[in-house]
Backbone bond lengths (Angstrom), bond angles and torsions (degrees), N, CA, C in turn:
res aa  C-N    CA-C-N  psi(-1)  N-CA   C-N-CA  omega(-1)  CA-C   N-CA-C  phi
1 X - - - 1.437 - - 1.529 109.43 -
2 X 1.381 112.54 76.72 1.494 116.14 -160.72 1.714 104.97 -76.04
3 X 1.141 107.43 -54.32 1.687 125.24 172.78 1.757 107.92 -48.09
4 X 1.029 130.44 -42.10 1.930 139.15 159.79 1.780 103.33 -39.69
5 X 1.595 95.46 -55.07 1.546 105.11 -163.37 1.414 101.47 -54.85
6 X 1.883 116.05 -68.24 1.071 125.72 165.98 1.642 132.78 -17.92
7 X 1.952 88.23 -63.53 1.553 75.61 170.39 1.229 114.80 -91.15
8 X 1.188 153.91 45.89 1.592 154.71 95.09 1.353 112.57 -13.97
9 X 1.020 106.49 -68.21 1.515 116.78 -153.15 1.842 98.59 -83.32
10 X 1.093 113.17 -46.69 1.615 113.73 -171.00 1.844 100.63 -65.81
11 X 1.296 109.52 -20.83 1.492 113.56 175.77 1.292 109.92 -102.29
12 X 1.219 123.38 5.88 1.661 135.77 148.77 1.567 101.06 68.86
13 X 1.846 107.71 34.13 1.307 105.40 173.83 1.421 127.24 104.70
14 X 1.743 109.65 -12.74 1.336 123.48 157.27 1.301 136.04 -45.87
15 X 1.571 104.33 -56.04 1.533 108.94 164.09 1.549 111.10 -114.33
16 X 1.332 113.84 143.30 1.437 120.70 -154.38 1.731 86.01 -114.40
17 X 1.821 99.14 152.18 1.176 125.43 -169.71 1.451 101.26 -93.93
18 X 1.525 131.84 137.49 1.374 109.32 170.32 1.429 106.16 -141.04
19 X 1.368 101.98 157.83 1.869 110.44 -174.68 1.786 101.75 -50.49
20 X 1.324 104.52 131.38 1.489 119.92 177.39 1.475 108.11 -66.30
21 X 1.415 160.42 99.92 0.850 140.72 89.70 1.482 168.17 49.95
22 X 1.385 128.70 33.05 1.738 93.26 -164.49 1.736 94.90 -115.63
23 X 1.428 127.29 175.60 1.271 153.76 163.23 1.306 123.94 -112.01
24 X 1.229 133.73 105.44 1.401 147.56 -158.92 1.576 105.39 -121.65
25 X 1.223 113.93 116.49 1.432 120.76 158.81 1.444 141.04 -116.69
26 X 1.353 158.80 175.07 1.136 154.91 95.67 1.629 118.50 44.42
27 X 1.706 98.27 -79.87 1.362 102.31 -179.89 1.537 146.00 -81.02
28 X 1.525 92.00 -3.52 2.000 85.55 171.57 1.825 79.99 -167.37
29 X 1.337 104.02 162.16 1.551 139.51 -156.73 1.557 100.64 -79.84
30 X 0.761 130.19 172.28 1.930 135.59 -159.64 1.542 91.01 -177.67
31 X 2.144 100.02 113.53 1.246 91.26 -179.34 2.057 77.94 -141.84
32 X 1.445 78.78 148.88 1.777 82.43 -169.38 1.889 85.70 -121.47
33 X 1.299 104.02 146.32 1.772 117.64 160.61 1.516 113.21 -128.87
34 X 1.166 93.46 132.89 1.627 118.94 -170.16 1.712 99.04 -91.29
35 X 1.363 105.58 133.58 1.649 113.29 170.94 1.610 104.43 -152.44
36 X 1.294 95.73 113.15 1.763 117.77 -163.13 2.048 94.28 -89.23
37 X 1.596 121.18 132.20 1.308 92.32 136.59 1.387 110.06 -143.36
38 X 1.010 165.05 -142.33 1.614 138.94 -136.09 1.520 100.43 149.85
39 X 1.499 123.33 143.58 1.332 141.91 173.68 1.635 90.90 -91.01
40 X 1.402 109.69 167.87 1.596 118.43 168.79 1.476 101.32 -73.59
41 X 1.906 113.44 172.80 1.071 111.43 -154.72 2.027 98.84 -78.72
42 X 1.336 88.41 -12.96 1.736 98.30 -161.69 1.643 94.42 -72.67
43 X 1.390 115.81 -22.11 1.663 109.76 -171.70 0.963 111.16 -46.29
44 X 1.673 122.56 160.77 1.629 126.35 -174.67 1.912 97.30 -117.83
45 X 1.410 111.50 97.69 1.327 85.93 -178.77 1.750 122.38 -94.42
46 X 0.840 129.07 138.77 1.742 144.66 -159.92 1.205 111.62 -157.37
47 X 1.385 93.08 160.81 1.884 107.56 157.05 1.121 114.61 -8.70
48 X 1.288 142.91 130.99 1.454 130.65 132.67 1.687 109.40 -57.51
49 X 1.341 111.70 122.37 1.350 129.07 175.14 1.151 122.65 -18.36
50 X 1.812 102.12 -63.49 1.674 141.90 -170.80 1.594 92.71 -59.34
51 X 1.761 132.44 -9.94 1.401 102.74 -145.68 1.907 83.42 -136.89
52 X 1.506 117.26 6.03 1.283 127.04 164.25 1.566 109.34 -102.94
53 X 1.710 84.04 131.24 1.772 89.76 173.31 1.469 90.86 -140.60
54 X 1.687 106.89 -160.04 1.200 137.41 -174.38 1.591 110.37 -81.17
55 X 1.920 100.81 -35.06 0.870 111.29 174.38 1.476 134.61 -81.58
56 X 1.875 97.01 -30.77 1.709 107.82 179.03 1.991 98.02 -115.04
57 X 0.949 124.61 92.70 1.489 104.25 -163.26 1.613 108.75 -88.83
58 X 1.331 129.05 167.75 1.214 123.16 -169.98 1.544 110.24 -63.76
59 X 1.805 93.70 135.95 1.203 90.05 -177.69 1.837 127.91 -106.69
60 X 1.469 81.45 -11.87 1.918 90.47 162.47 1.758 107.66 -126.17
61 X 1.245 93.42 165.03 1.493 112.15 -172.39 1.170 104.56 -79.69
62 X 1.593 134.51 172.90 1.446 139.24 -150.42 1.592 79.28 -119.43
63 X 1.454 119.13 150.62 1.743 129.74 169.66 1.551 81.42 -177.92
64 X 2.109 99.65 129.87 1.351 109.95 143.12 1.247 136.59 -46.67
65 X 1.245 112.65 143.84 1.574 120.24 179.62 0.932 112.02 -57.53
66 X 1.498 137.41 -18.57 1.282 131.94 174.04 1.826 110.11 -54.48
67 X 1.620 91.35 -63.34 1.500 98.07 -162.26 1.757 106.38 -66.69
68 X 1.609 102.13 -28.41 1.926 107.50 164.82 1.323 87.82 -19.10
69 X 1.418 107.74 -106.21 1.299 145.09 159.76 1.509 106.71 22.64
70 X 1.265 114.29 -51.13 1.550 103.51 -157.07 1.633 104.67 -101.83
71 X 1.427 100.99 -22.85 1.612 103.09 146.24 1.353 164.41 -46.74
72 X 1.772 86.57 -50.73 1.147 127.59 162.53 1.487 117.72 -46.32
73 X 2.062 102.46 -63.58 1.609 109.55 -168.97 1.424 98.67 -95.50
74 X 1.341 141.82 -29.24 1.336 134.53 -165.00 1.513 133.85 -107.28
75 X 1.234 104.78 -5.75 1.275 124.36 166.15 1.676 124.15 -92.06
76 X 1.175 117.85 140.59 1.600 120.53 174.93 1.437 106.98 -96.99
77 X 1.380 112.34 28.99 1.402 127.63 152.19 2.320 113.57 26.70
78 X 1.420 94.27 -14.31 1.509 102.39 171.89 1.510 121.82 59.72
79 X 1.319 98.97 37.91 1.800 110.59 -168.73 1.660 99.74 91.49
80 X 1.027 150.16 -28.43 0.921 122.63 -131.42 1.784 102.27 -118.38
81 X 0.892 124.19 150.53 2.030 130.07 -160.19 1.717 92.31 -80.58
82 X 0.825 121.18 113.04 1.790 122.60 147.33 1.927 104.48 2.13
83 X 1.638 114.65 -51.69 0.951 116.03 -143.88 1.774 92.99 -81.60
84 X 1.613 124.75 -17.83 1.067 146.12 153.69 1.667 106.64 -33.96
85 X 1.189 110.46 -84.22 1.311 103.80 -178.81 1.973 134.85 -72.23
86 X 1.287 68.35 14.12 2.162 81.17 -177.03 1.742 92.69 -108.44
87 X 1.313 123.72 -16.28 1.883 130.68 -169.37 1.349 87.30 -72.91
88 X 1.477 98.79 126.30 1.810 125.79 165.30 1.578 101.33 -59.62
């Protein structure tokens, strides 16, 4: 749930990302659709500005989507969520 993670962080922790889920049974069909959308790799994703203060201060660090990205899919991250290593 890469886009959850994202908006985590651009909401500086407002809305929280959570492990996806599903339950499959016997009695009726389970069909999931995937819809990706993505900043360029050069984007800087962070805080939204509007959502850092004095009072709420940023709570993850700024990294292009590229390197997100290369974290995200290529690393065995060691238990730990992407969103782990971007936390101030």
């Amino acid at each position: 749930m890469l886009g959850l993670k994202i908006l985590q962080i651009v909401s500086n922790g407002k809305y929280k990302s959570i492990l996806h889920r599903a339950m499959v049974n016997g009695k009726s069909t389970r069909m999931s659709i995937v819809s990706t959308v993505s900043p360029s790799l050069d984007a800087v994703v962070a805080p939204a500005p509007q959502l850092v203060s004095s009072e709420s201060p940023a709570a993850y660090r700024g990294m292009k989507f590229g390197e997100f990205m290369v974290y995200q899919q290529n690393n065995k991250l060691m238990e730990k969520s992407v969103l782990e290593i971007l936390r101030i």
